[in-house]
C-alpha positions in Angstrom: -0.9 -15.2 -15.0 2.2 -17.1 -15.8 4.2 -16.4 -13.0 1.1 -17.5 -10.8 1.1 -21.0 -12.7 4.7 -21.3 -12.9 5.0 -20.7 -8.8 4.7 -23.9 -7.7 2.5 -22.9 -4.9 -1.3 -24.3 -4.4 -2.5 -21.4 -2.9 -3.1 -17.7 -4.4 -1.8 -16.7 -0.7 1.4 -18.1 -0.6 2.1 -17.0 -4.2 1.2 -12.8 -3.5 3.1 -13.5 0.1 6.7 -12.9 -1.9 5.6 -9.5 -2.2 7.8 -7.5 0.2 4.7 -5.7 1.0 2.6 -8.6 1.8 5.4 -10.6 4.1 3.9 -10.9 7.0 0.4 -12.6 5.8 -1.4 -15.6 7.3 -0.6 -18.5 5.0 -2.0 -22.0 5.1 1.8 -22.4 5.2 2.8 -20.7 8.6 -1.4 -21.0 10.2 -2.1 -24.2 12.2 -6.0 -23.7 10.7 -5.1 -23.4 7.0 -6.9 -19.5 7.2 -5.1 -17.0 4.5 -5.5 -13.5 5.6 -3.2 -10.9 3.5 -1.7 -8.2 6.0 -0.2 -5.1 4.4 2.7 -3.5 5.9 2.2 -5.6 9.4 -0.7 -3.9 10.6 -3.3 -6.4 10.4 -5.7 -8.5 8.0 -8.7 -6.0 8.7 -6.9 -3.2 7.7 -5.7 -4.5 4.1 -8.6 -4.1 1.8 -9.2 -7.4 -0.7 -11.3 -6.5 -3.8 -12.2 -9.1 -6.6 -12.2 -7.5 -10.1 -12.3 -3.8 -7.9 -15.0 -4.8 -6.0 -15.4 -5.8 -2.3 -14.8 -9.2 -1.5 -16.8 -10.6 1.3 -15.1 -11.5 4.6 -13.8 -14.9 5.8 -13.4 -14.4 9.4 -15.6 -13.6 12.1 -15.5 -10.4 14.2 -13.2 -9.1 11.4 -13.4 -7.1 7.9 -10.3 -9.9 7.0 -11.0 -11.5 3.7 -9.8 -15.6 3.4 -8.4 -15.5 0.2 -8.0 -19.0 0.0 -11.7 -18.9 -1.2 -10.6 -16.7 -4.7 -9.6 -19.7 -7.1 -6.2 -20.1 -8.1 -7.2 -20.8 -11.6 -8.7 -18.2 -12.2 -6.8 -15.2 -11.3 -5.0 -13.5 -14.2 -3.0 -10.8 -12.0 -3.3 -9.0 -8.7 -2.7 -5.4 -7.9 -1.2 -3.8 -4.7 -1.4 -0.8 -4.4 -0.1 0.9 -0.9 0.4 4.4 -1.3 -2.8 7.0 -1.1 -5.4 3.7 -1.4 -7.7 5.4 1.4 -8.1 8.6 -0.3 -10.0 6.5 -3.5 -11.6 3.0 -1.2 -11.8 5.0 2.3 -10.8 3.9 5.6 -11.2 0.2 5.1 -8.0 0.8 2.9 -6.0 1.9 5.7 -2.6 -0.1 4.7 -3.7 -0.4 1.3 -5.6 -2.1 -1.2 -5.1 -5.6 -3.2 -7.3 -6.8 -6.0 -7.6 -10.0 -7.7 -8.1 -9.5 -11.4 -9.7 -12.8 -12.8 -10.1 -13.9 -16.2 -13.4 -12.5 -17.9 -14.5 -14.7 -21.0 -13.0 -17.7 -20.6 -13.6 -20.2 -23.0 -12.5 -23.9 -22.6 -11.4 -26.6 -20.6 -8.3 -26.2 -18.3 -6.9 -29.5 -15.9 -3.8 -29.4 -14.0 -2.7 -31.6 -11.5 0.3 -31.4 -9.2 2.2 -33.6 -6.6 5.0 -32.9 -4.4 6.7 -34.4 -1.2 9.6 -33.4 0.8 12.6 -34.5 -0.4 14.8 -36.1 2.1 12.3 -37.4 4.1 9.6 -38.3 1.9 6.6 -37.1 3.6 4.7 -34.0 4.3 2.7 -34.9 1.1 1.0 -32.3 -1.2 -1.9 -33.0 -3.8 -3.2 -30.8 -6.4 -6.3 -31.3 -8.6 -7.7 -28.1 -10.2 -10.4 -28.2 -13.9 -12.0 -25.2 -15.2 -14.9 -24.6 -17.5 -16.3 -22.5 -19.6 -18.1 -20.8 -22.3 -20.0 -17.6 -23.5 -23.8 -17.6 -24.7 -26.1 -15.2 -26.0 -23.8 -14.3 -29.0 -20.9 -13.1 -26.5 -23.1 -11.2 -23.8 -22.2 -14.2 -21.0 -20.4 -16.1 -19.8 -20.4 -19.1 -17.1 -17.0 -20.3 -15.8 -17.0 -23.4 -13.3 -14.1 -24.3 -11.0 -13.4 -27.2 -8.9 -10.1 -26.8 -6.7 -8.8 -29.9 -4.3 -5.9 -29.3 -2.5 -4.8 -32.2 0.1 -1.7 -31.5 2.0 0.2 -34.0 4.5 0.2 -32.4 8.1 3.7 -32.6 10.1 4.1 -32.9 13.7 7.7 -32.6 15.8 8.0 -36.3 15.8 8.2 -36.5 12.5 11.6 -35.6 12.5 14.3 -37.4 13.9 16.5 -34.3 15.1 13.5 -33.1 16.9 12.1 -36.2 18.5 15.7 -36.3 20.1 15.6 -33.1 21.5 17.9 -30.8 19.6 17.8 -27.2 20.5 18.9 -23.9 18.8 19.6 -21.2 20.9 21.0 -17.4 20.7 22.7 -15.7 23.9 24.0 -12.5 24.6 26.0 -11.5 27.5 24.9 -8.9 30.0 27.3 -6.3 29.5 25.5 -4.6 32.3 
């Protein structure tokens, strides 16, 4: 729960991402439609299966079993388990690569507000805007409990002109020689 907080990152996606396991996910950070689809091992969003406190989470995309887990509230996650190895014997074939669950906080009590703000450094742009307040309480002496959540995340598009080095037409390249 603290290492999610402390990241830095806006979304749970780019935050479970680092996992070496988890690498090659669709991120609001490298998709041009903001979609977050976690991909196990490489071999596909519909093959990772994306539980919520161990239990199916509904799919975001259609024509796929793919969960968005950009939908799963950053605020409310406590940890997340992934567990790779032997998941299909336990969750079936839908855990084909594996299985990751979101473990939120149960009985929260309180008032939470954070707020974050961040631009790129050098240039001064590609601003990112963070609002996030939870709520809650328990009721009937401790047998509920109603948690709200409101989440805003506004982030700054960038396009190539943006950049100076690439409106001038700057080009990286990698050659090899035909040893034929």
């Amino acid at each position: 729960e603290e290492d999610i907080r402390n990241s830095g990152e806006i979304n749970i996606a780019d935050i479970v991402a680092d996992i070496p396991a988890l690498v090659s996910s669709l991120t609001a950070e490298n998709s041009s439609t903001g979609a977050n689809s976690l991909n196990l091992r490489g071999l596909g969003g519909s093959r990772t299966l994306t539980l919520v406190n161990g239990r199916r989470h509904v799919a975001g995309f259609r024509g796929s079993q793919a969960v968005d887990v950009g939908s799963i509230p950053r605020a409310l996650v406590k940890s997340v388990e992934v567990t790779t190895g032997g998941a299909s014997a336990v969750y079936g074939a839908d855990a084909v690569t594996g299985v990751v669950n979101f473990i939120l906080k149960d009985d929260f009590e309180g008032l939470e507000f954070s707020t974050s703000y961040g631009e790129a450094l050098d240039e001064g742009d590609m601003e990112e805007t963070t609002f996030e307040l939870l709520w809650g309480g328990n009721f009937a002496d401790g047998r509920g409990n109603v948690v709200v959540g409101i989440e805003i995340n506004d982030r700054e598009g960038l396009i190539e002109s943006d950049r100076a080095h690439l409106n001038e037409g700057w080009q990286w390249r990698t050659e090899t020689e035909d040893t034929g």
